[in-house]
C-alpha positions as YAML, in Angstrom:
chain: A
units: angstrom
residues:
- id: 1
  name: UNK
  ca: [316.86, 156.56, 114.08]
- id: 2
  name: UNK
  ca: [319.29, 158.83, 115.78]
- id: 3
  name: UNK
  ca: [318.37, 161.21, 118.56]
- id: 4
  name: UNK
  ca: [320.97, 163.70, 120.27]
- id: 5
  name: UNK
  ca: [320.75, 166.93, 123.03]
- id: 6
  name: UNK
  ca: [323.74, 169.39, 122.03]
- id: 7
  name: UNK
  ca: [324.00, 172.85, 123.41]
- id: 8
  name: UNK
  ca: [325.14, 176.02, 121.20]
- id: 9
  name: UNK
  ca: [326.23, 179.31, 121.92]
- id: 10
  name: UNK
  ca: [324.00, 182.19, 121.18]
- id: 11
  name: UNK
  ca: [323.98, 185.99, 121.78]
- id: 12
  name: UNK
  ca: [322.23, 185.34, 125.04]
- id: 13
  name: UNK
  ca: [324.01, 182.49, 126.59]
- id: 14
  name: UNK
  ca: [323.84, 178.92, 126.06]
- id: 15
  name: UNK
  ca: [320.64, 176.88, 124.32]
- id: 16
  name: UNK
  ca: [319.83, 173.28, 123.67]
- id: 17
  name: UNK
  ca: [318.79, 172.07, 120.47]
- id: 18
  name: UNK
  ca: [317.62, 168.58, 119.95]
- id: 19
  name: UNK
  ca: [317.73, 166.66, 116.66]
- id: 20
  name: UNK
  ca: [316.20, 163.73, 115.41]
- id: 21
  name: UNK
  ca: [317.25, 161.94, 112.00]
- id: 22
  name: UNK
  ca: [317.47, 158.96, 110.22]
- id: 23
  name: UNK
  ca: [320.62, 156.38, 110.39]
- id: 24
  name: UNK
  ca: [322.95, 156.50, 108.10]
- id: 25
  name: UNK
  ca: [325.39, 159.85, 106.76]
- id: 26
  name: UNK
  ca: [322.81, 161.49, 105.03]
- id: 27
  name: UNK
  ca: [322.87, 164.26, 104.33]
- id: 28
  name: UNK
  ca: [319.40, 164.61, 105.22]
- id: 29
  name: UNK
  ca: [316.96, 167.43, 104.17]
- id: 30
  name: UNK
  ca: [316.15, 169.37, 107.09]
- id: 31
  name: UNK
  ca: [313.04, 170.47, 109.13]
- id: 32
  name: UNK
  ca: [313.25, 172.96, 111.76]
- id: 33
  name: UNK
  ca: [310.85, 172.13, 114.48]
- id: 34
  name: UNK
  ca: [309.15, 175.62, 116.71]
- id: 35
  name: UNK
  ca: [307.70, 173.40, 119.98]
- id: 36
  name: UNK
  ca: [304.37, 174.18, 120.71]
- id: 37
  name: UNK
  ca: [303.56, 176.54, 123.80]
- id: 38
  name: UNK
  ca: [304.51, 174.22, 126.81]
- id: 39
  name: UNK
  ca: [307.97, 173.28, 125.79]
- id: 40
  name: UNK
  ca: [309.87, 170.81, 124.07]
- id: 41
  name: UNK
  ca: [308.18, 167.85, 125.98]
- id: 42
  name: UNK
  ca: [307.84, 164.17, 125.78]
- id: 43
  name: UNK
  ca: [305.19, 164.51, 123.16]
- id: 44
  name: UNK
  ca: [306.51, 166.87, 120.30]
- id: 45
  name: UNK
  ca: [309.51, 164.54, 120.47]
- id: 46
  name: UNK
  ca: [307.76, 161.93, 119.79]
- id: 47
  name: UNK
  ca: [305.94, 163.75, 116.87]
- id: 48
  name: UNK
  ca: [309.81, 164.86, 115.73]
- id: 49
  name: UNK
  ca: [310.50, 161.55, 115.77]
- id: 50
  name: UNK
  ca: [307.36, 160.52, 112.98]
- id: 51
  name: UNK
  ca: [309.09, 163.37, 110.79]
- id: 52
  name: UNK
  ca: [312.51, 161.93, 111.21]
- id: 53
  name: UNK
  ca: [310.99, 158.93, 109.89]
- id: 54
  name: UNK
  ca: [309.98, 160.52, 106.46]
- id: 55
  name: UNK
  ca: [313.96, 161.08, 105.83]
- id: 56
  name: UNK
  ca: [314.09, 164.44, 107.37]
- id: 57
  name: UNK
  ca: [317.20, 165.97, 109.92]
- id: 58
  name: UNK
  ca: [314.57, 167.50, 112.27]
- id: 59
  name: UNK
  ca: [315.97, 170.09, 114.76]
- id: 60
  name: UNK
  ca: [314.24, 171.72, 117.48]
- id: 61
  name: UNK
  ca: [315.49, 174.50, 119.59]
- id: 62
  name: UNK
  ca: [314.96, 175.42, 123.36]
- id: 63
  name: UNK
  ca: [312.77, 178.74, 123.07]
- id: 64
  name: UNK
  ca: [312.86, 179.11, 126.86]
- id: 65
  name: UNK
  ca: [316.75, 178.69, 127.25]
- id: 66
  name: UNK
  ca: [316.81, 182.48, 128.95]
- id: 67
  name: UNK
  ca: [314.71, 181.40, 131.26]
- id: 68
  name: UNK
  ca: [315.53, 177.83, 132.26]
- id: 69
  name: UNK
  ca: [317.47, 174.73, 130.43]
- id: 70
  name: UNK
  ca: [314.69, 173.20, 128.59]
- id: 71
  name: UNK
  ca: [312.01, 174.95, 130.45]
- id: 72
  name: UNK
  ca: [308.62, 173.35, 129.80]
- id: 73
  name: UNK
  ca: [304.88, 173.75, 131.48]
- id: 74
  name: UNK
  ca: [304.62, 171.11, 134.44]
- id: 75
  name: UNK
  ca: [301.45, 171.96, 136.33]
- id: 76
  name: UNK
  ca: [298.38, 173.46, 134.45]
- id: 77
  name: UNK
  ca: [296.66, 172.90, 137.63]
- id: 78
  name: UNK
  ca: [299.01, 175.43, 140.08]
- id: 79
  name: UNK
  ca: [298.07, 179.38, 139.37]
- id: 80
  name: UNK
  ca: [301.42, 180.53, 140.42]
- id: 81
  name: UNK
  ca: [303.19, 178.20, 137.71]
- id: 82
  name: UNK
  ca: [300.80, 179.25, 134.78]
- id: 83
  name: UNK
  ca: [301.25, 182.48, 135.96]
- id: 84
  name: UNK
  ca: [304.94, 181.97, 134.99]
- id: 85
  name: UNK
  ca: [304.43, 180.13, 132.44]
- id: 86
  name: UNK
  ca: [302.20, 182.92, 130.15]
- id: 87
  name: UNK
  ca: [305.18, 185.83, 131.28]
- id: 88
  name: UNK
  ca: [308.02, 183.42, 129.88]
- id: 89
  name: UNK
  ca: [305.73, 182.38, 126.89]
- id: 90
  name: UNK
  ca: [304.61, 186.02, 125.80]
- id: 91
  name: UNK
  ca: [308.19, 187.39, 126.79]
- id: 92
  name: UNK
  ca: [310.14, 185.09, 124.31]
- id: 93
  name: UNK
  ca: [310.08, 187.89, 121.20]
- id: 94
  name: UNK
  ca: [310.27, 187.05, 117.61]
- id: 95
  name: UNK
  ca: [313.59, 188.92, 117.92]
- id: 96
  name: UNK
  ca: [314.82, 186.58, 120.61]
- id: 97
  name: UNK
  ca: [314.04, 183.49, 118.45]
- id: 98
  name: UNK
  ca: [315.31, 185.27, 115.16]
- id: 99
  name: UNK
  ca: [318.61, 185.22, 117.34]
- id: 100
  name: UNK
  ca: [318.49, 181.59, 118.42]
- id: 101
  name: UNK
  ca: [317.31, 180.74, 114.46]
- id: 102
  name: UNK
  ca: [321.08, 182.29, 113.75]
- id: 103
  name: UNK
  ca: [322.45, 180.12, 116.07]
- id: 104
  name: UNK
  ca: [320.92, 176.38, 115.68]
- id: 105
  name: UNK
  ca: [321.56, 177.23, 111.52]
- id: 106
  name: UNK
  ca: [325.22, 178.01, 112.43]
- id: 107
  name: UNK
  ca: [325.00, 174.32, 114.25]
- id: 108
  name: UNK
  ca: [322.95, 172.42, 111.04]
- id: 109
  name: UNK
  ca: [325.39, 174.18, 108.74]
- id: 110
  name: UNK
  ca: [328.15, 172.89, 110.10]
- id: 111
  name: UNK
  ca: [326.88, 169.05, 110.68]
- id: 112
  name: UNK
  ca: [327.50, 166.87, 107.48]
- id: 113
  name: UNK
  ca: [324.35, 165.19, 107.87]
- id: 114
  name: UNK
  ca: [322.06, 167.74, 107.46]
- id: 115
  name: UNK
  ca: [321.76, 169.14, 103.62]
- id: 116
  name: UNK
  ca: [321.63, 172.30, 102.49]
- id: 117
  name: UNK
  ca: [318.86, 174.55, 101.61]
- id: 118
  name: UNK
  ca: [316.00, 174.80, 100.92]
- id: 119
  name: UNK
  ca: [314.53, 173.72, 104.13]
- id: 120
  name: UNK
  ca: [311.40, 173.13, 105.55]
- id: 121
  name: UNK
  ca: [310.25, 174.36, 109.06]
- id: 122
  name: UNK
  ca: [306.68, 172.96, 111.19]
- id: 123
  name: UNK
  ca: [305.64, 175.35, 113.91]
- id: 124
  name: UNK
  ca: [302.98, 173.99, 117.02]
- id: 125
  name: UNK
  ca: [300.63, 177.01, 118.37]
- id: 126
  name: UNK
  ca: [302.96, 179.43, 119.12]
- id: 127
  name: UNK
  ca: [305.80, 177.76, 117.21]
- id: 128
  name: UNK
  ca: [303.35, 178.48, 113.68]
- id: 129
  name: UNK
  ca: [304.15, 182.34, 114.04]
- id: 130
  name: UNK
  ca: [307.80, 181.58, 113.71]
- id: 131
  name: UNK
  ca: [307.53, 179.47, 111.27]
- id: 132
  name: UNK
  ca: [305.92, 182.33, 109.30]
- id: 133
  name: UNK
  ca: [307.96, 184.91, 110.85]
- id: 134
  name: UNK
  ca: [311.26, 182.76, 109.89]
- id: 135
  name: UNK
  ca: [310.16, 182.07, 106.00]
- id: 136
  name: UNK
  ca: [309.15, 185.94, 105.51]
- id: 137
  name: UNK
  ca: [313.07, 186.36, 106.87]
- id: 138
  name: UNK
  ca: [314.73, 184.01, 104.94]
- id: 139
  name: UNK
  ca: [312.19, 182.56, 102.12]
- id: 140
  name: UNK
  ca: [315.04, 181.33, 100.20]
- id: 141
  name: UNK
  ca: [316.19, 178.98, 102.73]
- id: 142
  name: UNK
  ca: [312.80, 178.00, 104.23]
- id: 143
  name: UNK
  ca: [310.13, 177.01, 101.26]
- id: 144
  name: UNK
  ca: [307.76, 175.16, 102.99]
- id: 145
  name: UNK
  ca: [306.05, 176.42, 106.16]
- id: 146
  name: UNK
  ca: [303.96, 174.11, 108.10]
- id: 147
  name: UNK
  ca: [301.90, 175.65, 110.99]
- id: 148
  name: UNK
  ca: [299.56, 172.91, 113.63]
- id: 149
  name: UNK
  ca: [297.03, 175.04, 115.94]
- id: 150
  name: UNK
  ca: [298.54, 178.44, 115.16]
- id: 151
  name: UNK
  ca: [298.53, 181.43, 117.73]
- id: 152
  name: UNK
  ca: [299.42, 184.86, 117.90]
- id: 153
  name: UNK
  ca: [299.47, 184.80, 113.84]
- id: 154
  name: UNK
  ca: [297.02, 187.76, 113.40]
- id: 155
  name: UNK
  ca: [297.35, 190.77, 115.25]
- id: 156
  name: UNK
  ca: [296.64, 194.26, 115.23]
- id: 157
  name: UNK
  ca: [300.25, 194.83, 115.09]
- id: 158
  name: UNK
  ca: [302.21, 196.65, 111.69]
- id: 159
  name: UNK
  ca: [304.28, 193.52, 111.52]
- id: 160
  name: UNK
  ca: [301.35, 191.24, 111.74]
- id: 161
  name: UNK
  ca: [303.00, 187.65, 110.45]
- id: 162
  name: UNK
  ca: [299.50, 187.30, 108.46]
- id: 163
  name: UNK
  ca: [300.65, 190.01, 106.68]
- id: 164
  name: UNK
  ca: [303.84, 188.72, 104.82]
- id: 165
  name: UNK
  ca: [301.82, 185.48, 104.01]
- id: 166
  name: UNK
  ca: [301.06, 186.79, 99.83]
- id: 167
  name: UNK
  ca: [304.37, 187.75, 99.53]
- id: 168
  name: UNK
  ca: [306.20, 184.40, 100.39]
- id: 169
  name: UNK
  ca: [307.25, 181.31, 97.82]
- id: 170
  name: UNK
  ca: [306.59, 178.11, 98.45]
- id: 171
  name: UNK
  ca: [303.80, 175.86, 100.37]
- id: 172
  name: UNK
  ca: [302.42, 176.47, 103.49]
- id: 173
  name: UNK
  ca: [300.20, 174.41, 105.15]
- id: 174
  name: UNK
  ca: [297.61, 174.78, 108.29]
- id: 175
  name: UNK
  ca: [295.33, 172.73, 110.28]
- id: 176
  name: UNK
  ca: [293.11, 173.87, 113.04]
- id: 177
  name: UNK
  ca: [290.81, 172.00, 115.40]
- id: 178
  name: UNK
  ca: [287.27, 173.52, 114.67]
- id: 179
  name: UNK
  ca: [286.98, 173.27, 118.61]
- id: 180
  name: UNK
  ca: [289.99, 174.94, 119.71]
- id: 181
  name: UNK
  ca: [289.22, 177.11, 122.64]
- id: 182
  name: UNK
  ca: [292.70, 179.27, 123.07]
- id: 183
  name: UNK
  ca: [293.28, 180.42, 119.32]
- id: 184
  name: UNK
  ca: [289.95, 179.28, 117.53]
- id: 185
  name: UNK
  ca: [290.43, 179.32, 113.65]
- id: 186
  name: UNK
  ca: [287.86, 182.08, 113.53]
- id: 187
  name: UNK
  ca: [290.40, 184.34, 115.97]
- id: 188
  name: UNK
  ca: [292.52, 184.14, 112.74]
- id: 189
  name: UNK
  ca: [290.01, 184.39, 110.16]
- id: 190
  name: UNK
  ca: [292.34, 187.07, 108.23]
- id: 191
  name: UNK
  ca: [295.56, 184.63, 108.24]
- id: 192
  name: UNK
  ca: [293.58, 181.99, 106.85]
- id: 193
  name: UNK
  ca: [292.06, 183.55, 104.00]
- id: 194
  name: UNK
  ca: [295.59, 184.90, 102.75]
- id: 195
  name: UNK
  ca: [296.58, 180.97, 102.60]
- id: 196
  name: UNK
  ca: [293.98, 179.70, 101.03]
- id: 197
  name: UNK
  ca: [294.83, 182.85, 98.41]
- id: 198
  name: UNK
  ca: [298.09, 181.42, 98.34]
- id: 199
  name: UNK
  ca: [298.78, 179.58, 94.72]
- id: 200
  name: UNK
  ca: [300.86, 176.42, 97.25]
- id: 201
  name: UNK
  ca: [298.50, 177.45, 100.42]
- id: 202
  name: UNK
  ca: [295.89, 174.89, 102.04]
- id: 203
  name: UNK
  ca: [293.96, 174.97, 105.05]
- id: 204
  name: UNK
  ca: [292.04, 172.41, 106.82]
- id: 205
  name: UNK
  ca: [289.71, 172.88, 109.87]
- id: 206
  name: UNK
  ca: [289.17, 169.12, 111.68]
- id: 207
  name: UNK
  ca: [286.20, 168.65, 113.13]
- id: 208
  name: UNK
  ca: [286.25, 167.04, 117.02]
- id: 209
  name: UNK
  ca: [289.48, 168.41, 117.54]
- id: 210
  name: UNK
  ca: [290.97, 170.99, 120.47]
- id: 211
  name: UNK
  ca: [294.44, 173.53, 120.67]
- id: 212
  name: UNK
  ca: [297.20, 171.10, 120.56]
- id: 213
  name: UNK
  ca: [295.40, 168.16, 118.49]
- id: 214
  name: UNK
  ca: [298.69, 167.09, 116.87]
- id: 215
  name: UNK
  ca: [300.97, 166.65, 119.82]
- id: 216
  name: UNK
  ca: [300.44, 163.39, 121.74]
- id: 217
  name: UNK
  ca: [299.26, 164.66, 124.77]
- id: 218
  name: UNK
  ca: [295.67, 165.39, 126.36]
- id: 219
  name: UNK
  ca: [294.57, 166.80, 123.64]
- id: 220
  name: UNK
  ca: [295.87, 164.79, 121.11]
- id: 221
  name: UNK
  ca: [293.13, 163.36, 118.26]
- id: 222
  name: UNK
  ca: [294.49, 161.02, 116.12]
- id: 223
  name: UNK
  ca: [292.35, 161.16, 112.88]
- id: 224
  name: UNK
  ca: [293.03, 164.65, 112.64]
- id: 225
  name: UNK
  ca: [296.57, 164.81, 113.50]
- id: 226
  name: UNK
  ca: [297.28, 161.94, 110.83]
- id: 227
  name: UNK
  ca: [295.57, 164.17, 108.13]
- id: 228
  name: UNK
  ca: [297.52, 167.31, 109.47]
- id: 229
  name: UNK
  ca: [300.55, 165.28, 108.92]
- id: 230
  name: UNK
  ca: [300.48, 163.69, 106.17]
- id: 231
  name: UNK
  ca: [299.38, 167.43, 104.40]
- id: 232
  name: UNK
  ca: [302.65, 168.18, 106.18]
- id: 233
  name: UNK
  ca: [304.40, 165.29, 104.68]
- id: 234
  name: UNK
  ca: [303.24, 166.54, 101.08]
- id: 235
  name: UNK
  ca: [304.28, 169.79, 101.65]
- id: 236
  name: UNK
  ca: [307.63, 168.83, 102.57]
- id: 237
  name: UNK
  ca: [307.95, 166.67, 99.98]
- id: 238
  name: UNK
  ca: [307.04, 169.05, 97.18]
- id: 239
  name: UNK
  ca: [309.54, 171.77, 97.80]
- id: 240
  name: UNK
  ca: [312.13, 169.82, 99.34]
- id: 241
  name: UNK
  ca: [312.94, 166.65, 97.25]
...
């Protein structure tokens, strides 16, 4: 397996992207990767790494770069950090990762080993409204949306991501812990029901399992997260071989 940190230019300064892939020249079909709430820690790289290992060019971005290099969430037990960390989590806009999406395609475009479209993109609690956001955007590069835990999918808003979820091609995929306490699956009740509408759309709800049950961590659960991924695995498989 290969693993590499690069840094490319964007509108609003400098980012990191980090990429995981196979051996060999590929090219390799590729996965974007939207990190999950807390950053691009030790944990979703491990779980880029499992998707590497399918045959995939995974690439993950750093959607915090405005605010620090590879910002992440430290200290859930300090006020003044959480505090800090919610105002650089909620202030990252869909435009502002639209704009780093331009620039880590400009990077995979360019590198031999990573194949052309269509692509598949997996998206961690916050990272699962890009995901949708980024296939309604470009559906004809991205055809298979994966989304673990989502948040901030169904809002009150006109541009609701929910909302583009009928017209999209493709498969989409989404798993939920049943005991998720930040974004519980009933908090996007509305999103859900468009999947499952879907004619490639599938939702699962896992029993015993929290917000963030896919990314080794605290509240990582294993029997779920397997099932989660290996739905993920199918997906990618069926729009991208």
């Amino acid at each position: 397996m290969i693993e590499q940190t690069e840094t490319v230019e964007t509108a609003d300064g400098p980012m990191g992207v980090h990429i995981v892939r196979p051996d060999g020249d590929g090219p390799f079909p590729v996965v974007v990767y939207f990190h999950h709430g807390p950053g691009l820690d030790a944990g979703s790289k491990e779980s880029m790494g499992w998707i590497a290992d399918w045959g995939y060019y995974v690439i993950s971005h750093d959607r915090y770069h405005r605010e620090e290099p590879w910002y992440h969430l430290a200290r859930r037990d300090d006020p003044d950090e959480m505090n800090r960390f919610w105002g650089v989590l909620m202030g990252t806009t869909d435009a502002m990762v639209a704009t780093d999406l331009e620039a880590l395609l400009a990077f995979v475009d360019a590198d031999p080993a990573a194949r052309e479209a269509p692509m598949g993109t997996i998206g961690f609690c916050i990272g699962a409204r890009s995901v949708l956001v980024s296939m309604a955007a470009d559906n004809v590069r991205f055809k298979a949306g994966v989304g673990m835990h989502p948040s901030f999918t169904v809002t009150e808003d006109d541009d609701s991501p929910h909302l583009a979820v009928p017209g999209l091609d493709g498969s989409i995929y989404l798993g939920y812990g049943a005991d998720d306490t930040m974004q519980s699956p009933e908090s996007q009740q509305a999103l859900i029901d468009m999947v499952r509408a879907h004619p490639r759309g599938e939702v699962e709800i896992h029993d015993h399992a929290n917000h963030g049950y896919t990314v080794p961590g605290p509240a990582y659960a294993e029997e779920a997260a397997d099932r989660s991924y290996a739905k993920a695995k199918e997906a990618f498989a069926r729009e991208l071989s």
